[in-house]
C-alpha positions in Angstrom: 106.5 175.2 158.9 106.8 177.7 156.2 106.1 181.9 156.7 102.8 183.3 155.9 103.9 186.2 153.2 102.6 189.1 151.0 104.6 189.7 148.1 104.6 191.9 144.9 101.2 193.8 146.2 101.4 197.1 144.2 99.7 199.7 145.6 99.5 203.7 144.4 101.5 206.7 146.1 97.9 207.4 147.8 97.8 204.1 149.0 95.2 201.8 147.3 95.5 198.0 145.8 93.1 198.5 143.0 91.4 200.7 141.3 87.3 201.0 141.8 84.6 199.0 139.7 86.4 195.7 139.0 85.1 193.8 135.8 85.7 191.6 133.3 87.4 194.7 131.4 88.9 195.7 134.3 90.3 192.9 136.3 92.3 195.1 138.4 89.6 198.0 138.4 89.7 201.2 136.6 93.4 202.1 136.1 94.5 199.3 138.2 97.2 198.0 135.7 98.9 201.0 136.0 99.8 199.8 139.8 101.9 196.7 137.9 103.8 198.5 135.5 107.2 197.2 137.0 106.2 193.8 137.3 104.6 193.3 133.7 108.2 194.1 131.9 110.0 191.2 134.4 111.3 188.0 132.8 109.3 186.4 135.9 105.9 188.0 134.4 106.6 186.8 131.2 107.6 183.5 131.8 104.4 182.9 133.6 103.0 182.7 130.2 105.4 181.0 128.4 107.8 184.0 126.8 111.0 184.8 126.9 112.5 187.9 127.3 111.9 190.7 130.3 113.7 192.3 132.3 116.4 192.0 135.0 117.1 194.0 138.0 115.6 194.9 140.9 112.5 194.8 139.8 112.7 191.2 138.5 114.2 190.0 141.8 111.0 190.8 143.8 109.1 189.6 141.1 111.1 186.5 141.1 111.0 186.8 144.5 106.9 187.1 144.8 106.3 183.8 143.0 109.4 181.5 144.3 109.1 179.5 147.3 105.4 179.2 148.1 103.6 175.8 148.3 100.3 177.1 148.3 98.5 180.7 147.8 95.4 182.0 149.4 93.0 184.1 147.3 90.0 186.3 148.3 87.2 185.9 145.8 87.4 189.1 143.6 91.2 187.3 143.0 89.1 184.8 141.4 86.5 186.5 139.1 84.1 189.0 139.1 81.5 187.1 140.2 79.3 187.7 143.1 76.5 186.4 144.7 75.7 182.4 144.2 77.6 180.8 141.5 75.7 180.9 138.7 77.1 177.8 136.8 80.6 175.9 137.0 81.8 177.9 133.7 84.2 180.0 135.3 87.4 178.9 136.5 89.6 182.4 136.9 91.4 184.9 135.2 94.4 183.0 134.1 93.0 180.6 131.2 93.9 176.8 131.5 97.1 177.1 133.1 96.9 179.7 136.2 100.3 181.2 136.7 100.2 179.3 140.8 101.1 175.8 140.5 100.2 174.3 143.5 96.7 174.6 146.2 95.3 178.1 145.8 92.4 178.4 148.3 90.1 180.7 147.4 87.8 182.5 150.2 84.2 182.6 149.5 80.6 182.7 151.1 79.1 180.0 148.2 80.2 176.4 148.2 81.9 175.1 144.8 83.7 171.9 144.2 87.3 172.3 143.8 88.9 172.4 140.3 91.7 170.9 138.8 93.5 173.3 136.0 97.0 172.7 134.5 100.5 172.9 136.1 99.4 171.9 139.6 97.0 174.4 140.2 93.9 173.5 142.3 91.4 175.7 142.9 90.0 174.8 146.5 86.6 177.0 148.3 86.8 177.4 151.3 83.3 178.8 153.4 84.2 179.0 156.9 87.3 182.1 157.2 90.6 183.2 157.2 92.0 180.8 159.9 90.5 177.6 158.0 91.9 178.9 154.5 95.4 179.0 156.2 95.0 175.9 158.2 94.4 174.2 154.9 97.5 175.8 153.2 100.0 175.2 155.9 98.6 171.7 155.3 99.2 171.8 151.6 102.5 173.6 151.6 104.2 171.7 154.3 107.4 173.7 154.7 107.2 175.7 152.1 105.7 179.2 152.3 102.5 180.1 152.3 101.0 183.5 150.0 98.3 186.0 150.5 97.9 187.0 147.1 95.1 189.6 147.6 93.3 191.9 147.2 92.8 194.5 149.2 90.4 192.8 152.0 91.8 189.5 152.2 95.9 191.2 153.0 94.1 193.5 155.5 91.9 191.0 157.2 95.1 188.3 157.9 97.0 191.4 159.2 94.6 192.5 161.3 94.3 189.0 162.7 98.0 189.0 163.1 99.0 186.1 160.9 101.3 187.9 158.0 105.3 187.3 158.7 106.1 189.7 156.0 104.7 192.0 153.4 106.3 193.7 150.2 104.8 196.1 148.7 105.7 197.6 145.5 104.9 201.4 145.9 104.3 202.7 142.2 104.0 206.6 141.2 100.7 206.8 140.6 98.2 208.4 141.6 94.5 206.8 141.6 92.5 208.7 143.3 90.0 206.3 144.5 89.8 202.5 145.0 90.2 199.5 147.7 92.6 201.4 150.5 95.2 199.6 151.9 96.6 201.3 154.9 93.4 202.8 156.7 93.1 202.5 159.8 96.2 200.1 160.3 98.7 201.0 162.5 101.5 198.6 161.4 104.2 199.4 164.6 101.8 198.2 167.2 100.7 195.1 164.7 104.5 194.8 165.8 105.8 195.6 161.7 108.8 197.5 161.0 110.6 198.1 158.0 113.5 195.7 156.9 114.0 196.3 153.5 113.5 199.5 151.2 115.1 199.8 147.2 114.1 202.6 144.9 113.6 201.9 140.9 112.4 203.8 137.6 109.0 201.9 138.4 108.2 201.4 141.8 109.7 201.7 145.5 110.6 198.2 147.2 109.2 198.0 150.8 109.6 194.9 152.5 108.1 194.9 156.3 108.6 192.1 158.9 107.8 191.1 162.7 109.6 189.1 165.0 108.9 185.8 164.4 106.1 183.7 166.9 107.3 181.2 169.2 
C-alpha cells in the first residue's frame, strides 16, 4: 500500500491556503495565485499543459515531486468548481478544460450525488457522498501501491489530518501576506498529531517544508 500525501500546498507567511471569495474569476480566491508563484514558473507546471520550457531547481523538484508517484488524488468540492448547493446541470466538469492535469481516479468529496465522468489522459472524476474514510478507501483501491494525494483545499487537508490519516505534508511557504482567507494551521497542534519536521529548503519563491510521522503498523 502506497502513503497518503500532501504536496505542493502553498500557503501565505500568515498561514492561509487561499484567499477569501472563491469564483470563477478567482479560482484560488482573491489574491490566491500569488500563493503559487514558485510553482507556475516550473517546467512541471508547464508541462501540465503541454509547453515547454520552465524552470529547474528546487523549486521544480517539489513540483515534480507534488505530481509524480500518485495513483489517485482526492479533491474537496471547491477543488472542483465553484458550485454549491445541488448540481444544477452536468455542464461542469472542473477547472482544468478537457484534459485535467491528474491522470488517474480523482475522487471528489461532495454532499450531492453526480455520475462520475470520464475526461482525457486518465482522469475520472468520481463523487463520493458518504466522507473522508470512504473517499480514501476508494483511492487506496484505485492506486494500488502507488500513492495516494490530498490535493486540497483548505478543509479537506485539515479534516484527514485531524482524522490522522496524512503520512506526509509539504507545504510551500510563500512571502506573502494575505490577510484573510481559508486558515491552515488553527487550532492544529501538529507534534501531538505525532508530525515533525523532516525536510526544510529556502528559495527566491517559497520555503520548502516537508513534515512526516512514524509510519502505522
Amino acid at each position: 500500500m502506497g502513503r497518503v500525501r500532501v504536496a505542493g500546498f502553498s500557503v501565505s507567511l500568515d498561514g492561509f491556503g487561499a484567499g477569501p471569495e472563491q469564483s470563477l474569476q478567482d479560482p484560488l480566491g482573491k489574491r490566491g495565485k500569488e500563493l503559487h508563484s514558485w510553482f507556475f514558473g516550473t517546467k512541471t507546471f508547464k508541462a501540465m499543459f503541454g509547453e515547454g520550457g520552465g524552470s529547474e531547481g528546487v523549486d521544480e523538484t517539489f513540483a515534480h515531486r507534488s505530481m509524480d508517484g500518485f495513483g489517485a488524488f482526492i479533491l474537496g468540492r471547491n477543488m472542483f468548481g465553484p458550485v454549491r448547493g445541488e448540481w444544477p446541470d452536468d455542464s461542469w466538469k472542473g477547472w482544468w478544460g478537457d484534459n485535467p492535469p491528474y491522470h488517474a481516479p480523482t475522487f471528489v468529496l461532495t454532499h450531492h450525488a453526480r455520475e462520475p465522468i470520464v475526461m482525457e489522459g486518465g482522469t475520472t472524476f468520481h463523487f463520493v457522498t458518504d466522507g473522508i474514510q470512504a473517499a480514501l478507501d476508494r483511492a487506496r483501491d484505485a492506486a494500488g501501491a502507488r500513492d495516494v494525494k490530498i490535493g486540497g483545499g483548505v478543509s479537506t487537508v485539515r479534516q484527514y489530518l485531524q482524522a490522522g490519516l496524512i503520512d506526509e505534508l509539504h507545504f510551500a511557504l510563500s512571502p506573502v501576506l494575505l490577510g484573510r482567507g481559508e486558515a491552515m494551521f488553527e487550532g492544529l497542534d501538529f507534534p501531538a498529531l505525532g508530525y515533525r519536521v523532516m525536510e526544510s529548503t529556502a528559495t527566491d519563491l517559497a520555503t520548502h517544508v516537508v513534515l512526516g510521522r512514524e509510519a502505522r503498523e
